[in-house]
MARGU-190641 format. One record per atom (N, C-alpha, C, O): z negated, x, y negated. Coordinates in steps of 0.2 Angstrom, whole numbers, padded with zeros to 4 digits, always signed. Each point is the difference from the previous one (the first is absolute). Example, Ala and Ser with C-alpha at 12.3 -4.5 7.8 and 13.67 -1.06 7.14 Angstrom:
2
-0039+0066+0028 +0000-0004-0006 +0000+0004-0006 -0003+0005+0001 +0007-0007-0006 -0001+0004-0006 -0003-0004-0005 -0001+0003-0006 
***
This chain:
72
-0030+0008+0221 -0007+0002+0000 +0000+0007+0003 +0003+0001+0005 -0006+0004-0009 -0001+0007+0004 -0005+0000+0004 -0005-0003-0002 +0006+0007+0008 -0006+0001+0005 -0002+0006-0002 +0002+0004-0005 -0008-0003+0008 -0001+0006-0001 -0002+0004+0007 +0000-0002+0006 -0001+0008-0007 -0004+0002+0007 -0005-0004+0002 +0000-0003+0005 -0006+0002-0009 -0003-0004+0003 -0001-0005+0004 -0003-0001+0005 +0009-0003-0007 +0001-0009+0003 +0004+0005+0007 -0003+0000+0005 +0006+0002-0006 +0003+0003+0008 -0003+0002+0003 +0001-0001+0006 -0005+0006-0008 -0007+0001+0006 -0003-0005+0001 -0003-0001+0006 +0002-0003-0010 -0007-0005+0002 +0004-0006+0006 -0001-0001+0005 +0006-0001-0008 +0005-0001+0009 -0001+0002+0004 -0001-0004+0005 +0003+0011-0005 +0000+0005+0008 -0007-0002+0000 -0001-0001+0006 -0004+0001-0009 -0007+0001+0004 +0000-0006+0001 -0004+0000+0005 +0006-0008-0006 -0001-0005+0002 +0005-0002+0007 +0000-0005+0004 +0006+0009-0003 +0002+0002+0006 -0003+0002+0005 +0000-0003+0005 -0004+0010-0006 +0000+0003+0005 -0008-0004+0002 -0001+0001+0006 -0002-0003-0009 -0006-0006+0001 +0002-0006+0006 -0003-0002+0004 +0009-0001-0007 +0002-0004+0005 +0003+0002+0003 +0000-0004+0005 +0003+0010-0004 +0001+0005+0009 -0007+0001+0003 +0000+0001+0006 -0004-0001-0010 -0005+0003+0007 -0005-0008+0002 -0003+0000+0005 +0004-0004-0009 -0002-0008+0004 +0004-0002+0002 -0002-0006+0001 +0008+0008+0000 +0004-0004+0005 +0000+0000+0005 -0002+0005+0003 +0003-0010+0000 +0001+0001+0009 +0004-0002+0004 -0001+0000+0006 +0007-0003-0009 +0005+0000+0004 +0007+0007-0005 +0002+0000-0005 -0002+0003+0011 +0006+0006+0000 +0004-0003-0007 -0001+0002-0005 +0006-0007+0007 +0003+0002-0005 +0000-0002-0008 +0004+0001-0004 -0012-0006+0002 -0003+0002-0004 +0000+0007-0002 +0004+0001-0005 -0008+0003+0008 -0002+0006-0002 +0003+0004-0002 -0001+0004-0004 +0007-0004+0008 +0007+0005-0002 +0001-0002-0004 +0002+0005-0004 +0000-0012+0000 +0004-0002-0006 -0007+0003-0007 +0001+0003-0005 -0006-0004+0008 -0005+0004-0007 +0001+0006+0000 +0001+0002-0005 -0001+0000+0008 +0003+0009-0001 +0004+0000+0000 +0000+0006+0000 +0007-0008+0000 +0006-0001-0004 -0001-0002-0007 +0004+0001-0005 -0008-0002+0005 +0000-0003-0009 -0004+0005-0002 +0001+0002-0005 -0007+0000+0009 -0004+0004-0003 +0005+0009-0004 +0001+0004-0004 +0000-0004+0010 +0006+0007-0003 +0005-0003-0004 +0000+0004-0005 +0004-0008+0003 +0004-0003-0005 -0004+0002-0007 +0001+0004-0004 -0006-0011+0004 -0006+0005-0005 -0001+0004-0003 +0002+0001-0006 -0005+0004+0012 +0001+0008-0001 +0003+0003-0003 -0001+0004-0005 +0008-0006+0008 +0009+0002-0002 +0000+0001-0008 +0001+0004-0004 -0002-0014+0002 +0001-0001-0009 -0007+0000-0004 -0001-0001-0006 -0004+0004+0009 -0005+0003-0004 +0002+0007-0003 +0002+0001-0006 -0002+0003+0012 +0005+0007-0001 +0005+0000-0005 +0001+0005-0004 +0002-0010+0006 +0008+0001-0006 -0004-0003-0007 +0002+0002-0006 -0007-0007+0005 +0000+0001-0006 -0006+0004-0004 +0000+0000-0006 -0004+0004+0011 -0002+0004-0003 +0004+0007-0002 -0002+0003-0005 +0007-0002+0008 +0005+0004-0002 +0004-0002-0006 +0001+0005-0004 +0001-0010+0004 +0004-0003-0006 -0005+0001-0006 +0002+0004-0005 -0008-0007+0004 -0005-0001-0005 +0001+0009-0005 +0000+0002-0006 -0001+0002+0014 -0001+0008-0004 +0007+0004+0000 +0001+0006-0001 +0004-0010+0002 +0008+0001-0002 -0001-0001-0006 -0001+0005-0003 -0001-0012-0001 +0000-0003-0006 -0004+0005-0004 +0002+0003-0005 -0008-0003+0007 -0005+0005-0005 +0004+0006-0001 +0001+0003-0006 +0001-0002+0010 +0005+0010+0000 +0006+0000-0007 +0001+0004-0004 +0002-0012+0006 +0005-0001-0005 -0002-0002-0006 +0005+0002-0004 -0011-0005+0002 -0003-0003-0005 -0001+0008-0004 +0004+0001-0004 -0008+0004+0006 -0002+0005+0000 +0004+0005-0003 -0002+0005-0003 +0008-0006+0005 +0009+0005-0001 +0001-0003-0005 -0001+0003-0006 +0005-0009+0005 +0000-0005-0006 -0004+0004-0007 +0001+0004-0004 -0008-0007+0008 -0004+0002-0008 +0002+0007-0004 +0002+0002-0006 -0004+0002+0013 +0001+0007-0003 +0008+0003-0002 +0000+0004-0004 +0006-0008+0007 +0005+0001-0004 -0001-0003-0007 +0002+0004-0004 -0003-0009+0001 +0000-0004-0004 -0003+0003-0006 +0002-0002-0005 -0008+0006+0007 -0005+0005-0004 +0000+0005-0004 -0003+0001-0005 +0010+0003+0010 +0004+0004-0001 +0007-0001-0006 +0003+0004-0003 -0001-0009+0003 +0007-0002-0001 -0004-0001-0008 +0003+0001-0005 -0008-0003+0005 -0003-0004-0007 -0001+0009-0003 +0003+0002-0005 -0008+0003+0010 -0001+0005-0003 +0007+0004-0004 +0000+0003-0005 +0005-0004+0010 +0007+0002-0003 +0001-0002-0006 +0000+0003-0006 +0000-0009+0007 +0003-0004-0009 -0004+0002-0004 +0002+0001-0006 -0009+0000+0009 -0003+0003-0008 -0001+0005-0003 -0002+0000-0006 +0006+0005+0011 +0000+0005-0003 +0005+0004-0004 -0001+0005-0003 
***
């Protein structure tokens, strides 16, 4: 299953939620522990997502180019 950005922020915020109702110490540190993990794999797949678009975008327009060659 692909994640996306979304589902990984929506963790980091369901993290960092239960850091600030925690009340024993080391509760709270394991939620923000997680919550920056999150963070981390949110970030990398919103970065991957617009890697893909960039390369999707190359492709097409090589591909567009190569047909224009052939035809002419």
């Amino acid at each position: 299953m692909s994640q996306t950005y979304e589902f990984y922020s929506e963790r980091a915020q369901e993290s960092a939620r239960q850091a600030s109702e925690a009340t024993l110490d080391n509760v709270r540190e394991r939620a923000l522990r997680s919550e920056a993990v999150w963070l981390d794999l949110a970030h990398r797949a919103r970065q991957v997502a617009r890697d893909r678009r960039v390369a999707d975008e190359e492709r097409a327009a090589r591909r567009a180019a190569e047909q224009e060659d052939a035809s002419a």
